[in-house]
C-alpha positions, 0 to 999 in steps of 0.5 A: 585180560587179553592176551596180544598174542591172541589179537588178530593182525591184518593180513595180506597175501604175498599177491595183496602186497604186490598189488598195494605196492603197485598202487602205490608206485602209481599215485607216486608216479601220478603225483609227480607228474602233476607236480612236473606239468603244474610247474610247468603250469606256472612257466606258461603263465608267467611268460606266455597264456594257457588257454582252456575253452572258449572264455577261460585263460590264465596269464599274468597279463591283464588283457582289457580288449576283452572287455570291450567284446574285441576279444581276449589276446594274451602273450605269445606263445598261447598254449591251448588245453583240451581235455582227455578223451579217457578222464573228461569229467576230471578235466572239466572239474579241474577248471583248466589246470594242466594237471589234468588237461593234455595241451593240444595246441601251441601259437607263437610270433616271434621270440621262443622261451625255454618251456617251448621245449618241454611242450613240444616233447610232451607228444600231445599237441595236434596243432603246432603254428610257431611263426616269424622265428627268430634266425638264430633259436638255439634253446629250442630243439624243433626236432621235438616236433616229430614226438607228436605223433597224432598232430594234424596242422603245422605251422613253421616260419622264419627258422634259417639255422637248424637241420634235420627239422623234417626227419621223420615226418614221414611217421606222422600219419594224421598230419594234414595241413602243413604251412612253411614259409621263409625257411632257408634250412636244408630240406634234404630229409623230407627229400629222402623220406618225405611227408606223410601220405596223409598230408592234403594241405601243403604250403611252401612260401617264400622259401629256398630249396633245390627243384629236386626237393620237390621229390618230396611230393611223390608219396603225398597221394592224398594231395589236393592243395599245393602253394608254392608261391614266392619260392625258389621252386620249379617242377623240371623234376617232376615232368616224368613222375608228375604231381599227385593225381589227387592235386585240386589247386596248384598255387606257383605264383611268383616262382620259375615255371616254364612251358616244360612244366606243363608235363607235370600237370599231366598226372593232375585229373583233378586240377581245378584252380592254377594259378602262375600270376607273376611268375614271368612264365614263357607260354608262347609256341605251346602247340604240343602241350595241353592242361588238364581238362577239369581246370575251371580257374586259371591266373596267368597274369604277368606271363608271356602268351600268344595265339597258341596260349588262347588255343589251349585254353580254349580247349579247356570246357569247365573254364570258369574264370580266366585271369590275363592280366598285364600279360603280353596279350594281343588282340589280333592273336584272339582271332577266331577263337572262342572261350567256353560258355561256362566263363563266369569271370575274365580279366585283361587289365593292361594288354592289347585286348580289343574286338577279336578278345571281347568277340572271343567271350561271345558264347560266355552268356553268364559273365558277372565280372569283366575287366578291360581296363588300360586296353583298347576296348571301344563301343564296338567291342562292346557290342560284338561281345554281346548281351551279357545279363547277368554281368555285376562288375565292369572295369573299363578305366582308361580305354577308348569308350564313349557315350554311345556304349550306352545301348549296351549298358542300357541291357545290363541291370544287375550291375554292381560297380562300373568303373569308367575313368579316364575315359570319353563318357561323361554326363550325358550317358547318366542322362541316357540311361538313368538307371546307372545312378542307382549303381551302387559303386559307379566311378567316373567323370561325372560332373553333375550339379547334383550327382547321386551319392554313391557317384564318384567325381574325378 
């Protein structure tokens, strides 16, 4: 018989135990948090969509557009999986259960429910878009947003009732593009900190905040587009600092920007794209200020301008597309000045342009898009700007040319569309120069009794 006391037992070391108890507590660790993000697993399913790759989604919403090719759209909020850069394979195999993935992003419009939370506290998202907010949200936190160090694109509009939302935005060190639009909440915090350096991409829109907020601006060195339109914005506080010298686009449409904004502009080398259109700016008596020499597109439309306006941007040698339109232009203030040669694109829709404006354009030899129209362009106008070869688009509606432009049409192949409504040409110029009824948009009062097909009669 064998004798138990002579069986032998597994043994374990004291340092085995510690390392099977530590096994342990960790499948129980890793076991319970499964469960948690399949619970919520289940929330986002059954109120929202959960995304993983390009075809696969999960939402109790039958979604039949997709069937047609149009494209799979499932209920807001969409939270979008990925999968992790340490496990890959497991994430894969799991075929998109949360489990296993880590969320990168979430998309909403509109209404927030409450596991909006959960998935912003979870610290892994890299794209965070919640827009058209309702004005009151009081189950979701949106300070939450800050847990998420690595994300990169953010997204906010339409929250007027919390604060504090931008408090530590300063510590988010890969954010790069941030978007907000009609907030009313107090922008204090991001005034006191500021963004991220990081950040190139920034978007104020259709919101209030005081003209010192703007301070928020001096740390972001990474800076190259900066959209302020339809705000409450100007840049009086910046006019001694100056907006970062990395700046390529400015965007201050509809906005209160004066002529003592310029200064701001003097830090940016690197400005290319401004754009003022509907900003009711006075730029007139501009002698003493200048724009940044590298500026190649400027929108001015609706402001305020004299002689000494055109003179500054005269001087300006990369100039490629000038927008004037509806602006208090006149065409005597044009005398002897002269655009760069390098214009490619101009417009003066609705101003007091005439001979001296079109004389100003005569070095822009490779102009493809004028717009004169409601001016008082005539045919000697026409001529006076001279040959322009490469011009695809031509919008001369109701000003004062007639028939006799037709010489100076006659140069031009390569147009596109010619708009002559309300205007003194009629069929005759068809008849001068056939070539226009092969133009693809051509508008007019024509009145042929077999017109071309791409012709529009008036």
């Amino acid at each position: 018989m064998n004798d138990p006391r002579n069986r032998k037992w597994i043994r374990l070391s004291l340092r085995g135990c510690f390392v099977l108890l530590t096994v342990i507590c960790i499948g129980i660790a890793m076991g319970r948090i499964a469960s948690q993000r399949l619970a919520l697993q289940k929330k986002i399913i059954d109120e929202g969509t959960l995304v993983y790759g390009a075809t696969r989604r999960h939402s109790q919403t039958i979604n039949y557009w997709s069937r047609f090719g149009g494209g799979s759209t499932g209920p807001d909020p969409q939270v979008s999986l990925g999968n992790w850069k340490l496990l890959p394979a497991v994430s894969k195999w799991s075929k998109g259960s949360l489990a296993a993935t880590r969320m990168q992003a979430i998309k909403s419009h509109g209404r927030l429910p409450d596991w909006t939370g959960e998935v912003l506290a979870s610290g892994e998202l890299l794209r965070i878009h919640l827009n058209q907010l309702p004005s009151q949200l009081d189950n979701v936190d949106l300070r939450l947003i800050v847990c998420n160090q690595e994300i990169e694109s953010l997204s906010l509009s339409g929250c007027q009732q919390q604060s504090d939302i931008f408090k530590g935005f300063d510590q988010l060190q890969r954010l790069r593009d941030v978007k907000i639009s009609k907030f009313r909440c107090d922008f204090r915090s991001l005034r006191e900190s500021g963004f991220s350096p990081n950040v190139e991409e920034l978007s104020i829109l259709s919101s209030q905040f005081d003209s010192s907020d703007l301070e928020m601006l001096t740390n972001c060195h990474r800076l190259r587009f900066l959209s302020l339109s339809a705000s409450d914005a100007d840049l009086h506080a910046l006019r001694e600092k100056g907006l970062p010298s990395s700046l390529v686009s400015l965007n201050m449409s509809g906005t209160r920007f004066s002529k003592s904004c310029l200064k701001a502009l003097q830090t940016c080398a690197k400005l290319e794209d401004l754009n003022l259109r509907n900003s009711q700016a006075d730029l007139r008596s501009v002698e003493n200020y200048s724009l940044p020499k590298q500026l190649r597109t400027i929108d001015i439309s609706g402001c305020q301008i004299d002689r000494s306006t055109l003179v500054m941007l005269a001087e300006l040698p990369e100039l490629t597309e000038l927008i004037l339109n509806e602006t208090s232009l006149l065409d005597e203030q044009a005398r002897g000045i002269t655009l760069s040669q390098t214009l490619k694109k101009f417009e003066a829709r609705g101003t007091g342009a005439g001979r001296h404006v079109c004389n100003m354009l005569r070095n822009a030899k490779g102009l493809t898009t004028l717009n004169f129209a409601k001016t008082e362009l005539d045919d000697h106008s026409l001529e006076l700007m001279g040959s322009k070869p490469k011009l695809t688009m031509l919008l001369a509606g109701e000003t004062n040319l007639t028939n006799a432009c037709a010489n100076w049409l006659a140069k031009i192949v390569k147009l596109q569309r010619l708009e002559l409504i309300a205007t003194d040409v009629d069929d005759q110029i068809l008849e001068m120069v056939p070539k226009l009824r092969d133009i693809p948009d051509l508008r007019g009062h024509f009145s042929s009794s077999k017109p071309a097909k791409r012709i529009f009669t008036f």
